[in-house]
C-alpha positions in Angstrom: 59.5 81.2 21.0 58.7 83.7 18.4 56.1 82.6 15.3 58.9 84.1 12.9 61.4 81.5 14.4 59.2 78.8 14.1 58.5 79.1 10.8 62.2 79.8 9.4 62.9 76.3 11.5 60.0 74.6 9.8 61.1 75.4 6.7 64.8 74.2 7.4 63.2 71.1 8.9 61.2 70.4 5.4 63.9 71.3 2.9 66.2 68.7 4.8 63.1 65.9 4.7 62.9 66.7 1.2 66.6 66.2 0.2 66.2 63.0 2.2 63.1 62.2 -0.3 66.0 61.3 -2.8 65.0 60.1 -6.3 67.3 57.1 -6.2 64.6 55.3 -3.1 62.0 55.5 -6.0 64.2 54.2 -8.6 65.7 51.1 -5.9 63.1 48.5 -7.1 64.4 49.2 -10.6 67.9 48.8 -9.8 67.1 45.6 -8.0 65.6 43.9 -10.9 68.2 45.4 -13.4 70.9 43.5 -11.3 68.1 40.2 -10.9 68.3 40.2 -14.7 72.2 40.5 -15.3 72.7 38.1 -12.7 70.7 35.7 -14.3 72.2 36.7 -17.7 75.6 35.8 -16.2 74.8 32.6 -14.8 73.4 31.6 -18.5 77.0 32.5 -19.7 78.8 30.9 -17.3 77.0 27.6 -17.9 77.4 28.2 -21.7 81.3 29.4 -21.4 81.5 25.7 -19.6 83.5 27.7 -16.4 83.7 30.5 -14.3 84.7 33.5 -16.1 87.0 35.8 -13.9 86.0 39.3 -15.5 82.4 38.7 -15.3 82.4 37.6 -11.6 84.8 40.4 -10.9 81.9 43.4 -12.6 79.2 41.4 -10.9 80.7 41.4 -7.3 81.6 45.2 -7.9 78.1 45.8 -9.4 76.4 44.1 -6.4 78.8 45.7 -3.8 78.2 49.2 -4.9 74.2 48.4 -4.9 74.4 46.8 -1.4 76.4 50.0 -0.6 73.3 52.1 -1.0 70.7 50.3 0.6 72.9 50.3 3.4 73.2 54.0 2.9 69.2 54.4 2.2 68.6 52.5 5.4 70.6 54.9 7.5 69.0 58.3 5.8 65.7 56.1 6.6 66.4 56.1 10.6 67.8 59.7 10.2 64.6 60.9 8.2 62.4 58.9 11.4 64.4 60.4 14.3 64.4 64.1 12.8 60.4 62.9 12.2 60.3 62.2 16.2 62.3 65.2 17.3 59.7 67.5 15.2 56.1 65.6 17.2 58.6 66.1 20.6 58.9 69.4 20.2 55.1 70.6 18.7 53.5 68.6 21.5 56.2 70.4 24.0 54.7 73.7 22.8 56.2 77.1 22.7 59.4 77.9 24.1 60.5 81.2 24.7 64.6 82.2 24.0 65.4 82.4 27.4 64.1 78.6 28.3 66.5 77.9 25.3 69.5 78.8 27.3 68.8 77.2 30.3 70.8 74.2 31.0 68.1 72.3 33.0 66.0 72.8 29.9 64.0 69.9 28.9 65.8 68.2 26.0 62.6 66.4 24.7 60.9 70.0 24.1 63.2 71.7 22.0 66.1 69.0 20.7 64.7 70.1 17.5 65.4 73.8 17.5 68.5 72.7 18.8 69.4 70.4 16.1 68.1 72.1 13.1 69.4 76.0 14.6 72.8 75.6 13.1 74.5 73.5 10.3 77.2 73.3 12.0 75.7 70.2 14.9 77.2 66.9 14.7 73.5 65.1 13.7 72.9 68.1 10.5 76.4 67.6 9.6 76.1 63.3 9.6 73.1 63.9 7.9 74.3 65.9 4.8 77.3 63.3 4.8 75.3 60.7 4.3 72.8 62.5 2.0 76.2 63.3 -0.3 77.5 59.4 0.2 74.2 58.1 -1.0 74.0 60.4 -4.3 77.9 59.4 -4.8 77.2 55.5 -4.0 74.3 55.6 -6.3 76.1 56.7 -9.0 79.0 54.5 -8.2 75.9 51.7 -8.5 74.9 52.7 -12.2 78.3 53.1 -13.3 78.8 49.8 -12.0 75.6 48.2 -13.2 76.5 49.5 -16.9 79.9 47.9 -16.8 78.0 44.5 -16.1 75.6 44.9 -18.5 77.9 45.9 -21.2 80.3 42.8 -20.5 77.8 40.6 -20.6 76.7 42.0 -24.1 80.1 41.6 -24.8 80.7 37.9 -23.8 77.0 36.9 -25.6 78.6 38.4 -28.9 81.4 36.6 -28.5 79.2 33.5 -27.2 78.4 31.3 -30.6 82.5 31.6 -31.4 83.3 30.2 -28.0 80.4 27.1 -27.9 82.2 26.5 -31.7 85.5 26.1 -30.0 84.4 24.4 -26.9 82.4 21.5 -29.0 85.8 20.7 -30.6 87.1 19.4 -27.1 83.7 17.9 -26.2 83.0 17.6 -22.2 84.2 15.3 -19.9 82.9 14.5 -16.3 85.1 13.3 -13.4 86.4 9.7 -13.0 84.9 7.9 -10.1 88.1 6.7 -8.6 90.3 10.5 -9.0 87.7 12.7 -8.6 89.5 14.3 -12.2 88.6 14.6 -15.5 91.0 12.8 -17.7 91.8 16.2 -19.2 93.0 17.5 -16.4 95.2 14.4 -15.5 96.9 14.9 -18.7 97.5 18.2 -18.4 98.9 17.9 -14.7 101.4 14.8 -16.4 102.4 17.4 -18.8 103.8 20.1 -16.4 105.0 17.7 -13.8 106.5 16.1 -16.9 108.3 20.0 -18.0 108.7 21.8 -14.9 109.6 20.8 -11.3 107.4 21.4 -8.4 109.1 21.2 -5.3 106.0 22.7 -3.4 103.4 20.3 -4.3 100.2 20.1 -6.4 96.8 20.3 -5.5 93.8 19.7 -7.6 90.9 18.1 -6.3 88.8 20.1 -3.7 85.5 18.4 -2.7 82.8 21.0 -2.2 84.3 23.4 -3.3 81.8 25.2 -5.7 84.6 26.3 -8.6 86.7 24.3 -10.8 88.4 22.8 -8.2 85.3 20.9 -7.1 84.7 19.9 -10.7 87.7 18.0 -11.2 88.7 20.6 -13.6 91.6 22.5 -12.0 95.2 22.2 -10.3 97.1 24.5 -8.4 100.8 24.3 -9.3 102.5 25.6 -6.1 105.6 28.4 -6.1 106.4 28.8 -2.9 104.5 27.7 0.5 102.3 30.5 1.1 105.1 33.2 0.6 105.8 35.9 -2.6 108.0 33.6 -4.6 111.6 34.4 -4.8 112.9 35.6 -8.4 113.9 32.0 -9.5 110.3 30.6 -8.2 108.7 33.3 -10.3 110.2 32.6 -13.4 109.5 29.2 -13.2 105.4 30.1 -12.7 106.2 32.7 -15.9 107.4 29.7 -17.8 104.5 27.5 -16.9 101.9 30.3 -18.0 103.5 31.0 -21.0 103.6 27.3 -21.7 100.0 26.8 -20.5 99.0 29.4 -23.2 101.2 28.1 -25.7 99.3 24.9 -25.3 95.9 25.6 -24.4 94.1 24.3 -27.6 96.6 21.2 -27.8 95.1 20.1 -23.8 91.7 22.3 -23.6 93.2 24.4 -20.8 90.0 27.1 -20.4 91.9 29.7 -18.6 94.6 30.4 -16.0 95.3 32.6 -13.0 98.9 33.9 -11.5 100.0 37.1 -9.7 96.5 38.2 -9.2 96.2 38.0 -13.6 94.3 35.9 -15.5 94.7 34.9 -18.7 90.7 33.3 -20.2 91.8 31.1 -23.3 87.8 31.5 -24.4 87.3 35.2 -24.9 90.9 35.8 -26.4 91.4 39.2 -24.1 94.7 38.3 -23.0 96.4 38.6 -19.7 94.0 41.1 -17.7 93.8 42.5 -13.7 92.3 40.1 -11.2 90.1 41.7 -8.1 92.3 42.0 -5.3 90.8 38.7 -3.1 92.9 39.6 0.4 95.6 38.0 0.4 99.1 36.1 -1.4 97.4 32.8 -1.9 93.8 34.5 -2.5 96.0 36.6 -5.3 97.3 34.0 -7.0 101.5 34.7 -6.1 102.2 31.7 -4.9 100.9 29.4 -7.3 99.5 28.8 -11.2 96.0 27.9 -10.9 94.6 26.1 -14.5 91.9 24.9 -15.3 90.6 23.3 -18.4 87.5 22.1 -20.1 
């Protein structure tokens, strides 16, 4: 092979090392302990709010989804960076081909896979390179974006956290009764809707090991159909009991409410907001009222 074409391919080959040398590997430690911190902070608030609260789990699972997204992507522009590293020692030690051996079907791979690979943009490997270059720039700022959502809802919910413990002290806090499983709160509030609306699918409240409300004591689903969307009458009757559950959430201490994929947190006063999508009808809430309560 000529010197001139050597060089022109060495310089390719570093220029695409170098855009692999991304800033956001020496900024991933950072990022790691950012997110260590605001999930820390977040576990402090939910143990102060009493209760999981839905919008803060919701920006931390996007936060730490997008952040897992690029170490995934990091690792795979790591094994790309190492193979391109290989392909370049395969082909020095090889030594000098000349245009003609190039051609030649029978060639041996091993000696010039990297002139191959690096000749033209247009290869499968160059081309799932850059891809991947492009996804991990996107993903990474994806990440931040995410991470500043989280961190800003958390200052958000510590602003609004001395209001909330005010509120919450009024109600006091109650622990399960041995024989139920249930705080007595919760039993009155399940009297009180059996007592106003009729559930024809069932109840279900106590869920042992399970590491929410439900394995508290301190939440019921109140079923409107069996697993299926609810028809138009079975709807309005879960509208009615969320509107009442709101109406009457400082008269029973209900802390918040889910139904058709909305939530509705009686302790940071934001209204009815979007749920995450969870995968499914019963995952989404459409089938049924979840409450929960202090």
């Amino acid at each position: 092979m000529q010197p001139g074409r050597w060089v022109g391919l060495a310089v390719v080959f570093t220029a695409l090392l170098g855009t692999l040398a991304t800033p956001g590997a020496q900024a991933a430690p950072d990022e790691q302990a950012k997110l260590k911190k605001l999930r820390e902070e977040a576990a402090e608030l939910t143990k102060a709010y009493r209760g999981e609260i839905i919008s803060l789990e919701d920006t931390k699972k996007l936060a730490e989804n997008s952040s897992g997204r690029v170490r995934q992507l990091k690792r795979s522009l790591a094994a790309a960076e190492r193979k391109l590293t290989m392909f370049a020692q395969t082909a020095y030690m090889g030594g000098v081909l000349d245009d003609s051996q190039l051609l030649m079907p029978q060639a041996d791979l091993g000696a010039y896979s990297i002139v191959s690979y690096l000749s033209s943009e247009k290869t499968e490997r160059v081309t799932s390179i850059k891809t991947l270059i492009a996804e991990q720039k996107k993903a990474a700022k994806d990440a931040d974006g995410k991470i500043a959502q989280l961190e800003k809802h958390i200052k958000e919910l510590k602003a609004k956290q001395g209001e909330v413990e005010q509120k919450l002290a009024k109600f006091g806090f109650q622990t399960p009764g041995s024989s139920s499983g249930l705080t007595q709160r919760l039993i009155d509030v399940r009297a009180a809707v059996m007592q106003n609306f009729p559930m024809p699918f069932g109840v279900g409240c106590l869920r042992v090991g399970d590491p929410g409300e439900h394995g508290k004591g301190r939440a019921c689903d109140f079923m409107m159909s069996n697993g299926r969307m609810p028809d138009p009458a079975a709807k309005a009757r879960g509208d009615a009991l969320a509107a009442w559950c709101i109406a009457n959430a400082d008269k029973y201490g209900i802390m918040y409410i889910i139904w058709q994929q909305r939530f509705y947190d009686m302790r940071t006063g934001a209204g009815w907001r979007m749920m995450s999508d969870r995968g499914g009808i019963t995952a989404n809430h459409y089938d049924h009222v979840h409450v929960s309560v202090l």
